[in-house]
C-alpha positions in Angstrom: 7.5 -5.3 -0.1 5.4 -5.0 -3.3 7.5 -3.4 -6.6 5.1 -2.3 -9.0 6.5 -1.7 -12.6 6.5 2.0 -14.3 6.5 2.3 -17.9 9.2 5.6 -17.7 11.3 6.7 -15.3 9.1 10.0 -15.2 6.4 8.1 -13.7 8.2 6.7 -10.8 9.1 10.1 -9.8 5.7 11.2 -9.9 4.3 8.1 -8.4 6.8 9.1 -5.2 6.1 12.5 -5.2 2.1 11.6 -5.1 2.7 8.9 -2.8 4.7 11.3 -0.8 2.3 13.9 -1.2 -0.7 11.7 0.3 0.8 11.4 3.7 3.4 8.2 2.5 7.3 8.2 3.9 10.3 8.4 1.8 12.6 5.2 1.8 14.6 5.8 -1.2 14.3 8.8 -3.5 13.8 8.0 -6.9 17.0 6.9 -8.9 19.4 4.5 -10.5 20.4 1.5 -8.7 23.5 0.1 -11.1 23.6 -2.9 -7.8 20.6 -4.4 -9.8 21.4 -3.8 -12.8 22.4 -0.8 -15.2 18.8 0.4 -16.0 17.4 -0.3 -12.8 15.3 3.2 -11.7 13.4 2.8 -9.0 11.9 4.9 -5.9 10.5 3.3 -2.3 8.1 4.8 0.1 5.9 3.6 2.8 2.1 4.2 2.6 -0.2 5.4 5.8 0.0 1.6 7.4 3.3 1.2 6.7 4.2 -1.0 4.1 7.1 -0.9 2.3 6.6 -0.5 -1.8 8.8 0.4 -4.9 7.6 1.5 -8.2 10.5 1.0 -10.8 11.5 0.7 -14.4 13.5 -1.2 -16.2 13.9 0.9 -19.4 16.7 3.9 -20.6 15.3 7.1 -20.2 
């Protein structure tokens, strides 16, 4: 899996909804993930092929 780093948690949910948009599968709707740690926001889809990627960020809204 690749995890690509957001600047604000806005643009992970817009980077899911394009990726979603462009033919890409949700595998985890954007949101917190307090198992990582308490700021953890992140989102997963799979592109066209298949692979598995997250955008997420690692800053308070």
């Amino acid at each position: 899996m690749i995890a690509l780093m957001a600047d604000k948690r806005a643009t992970v949910d817009q980077c899911h909804a394009l990726a979603l948009e462009l033919g890409g599968i949700d595998a985890g709707q954007p949101g917190v993930r307090p198992h990582y740690h308490p700021l953890y926001y992140g989102a997963y889809f799979r592109d066209p092929d298949g692979n598995k990627l997250c955008v997420c960020c690692h800053l308070p809204e």
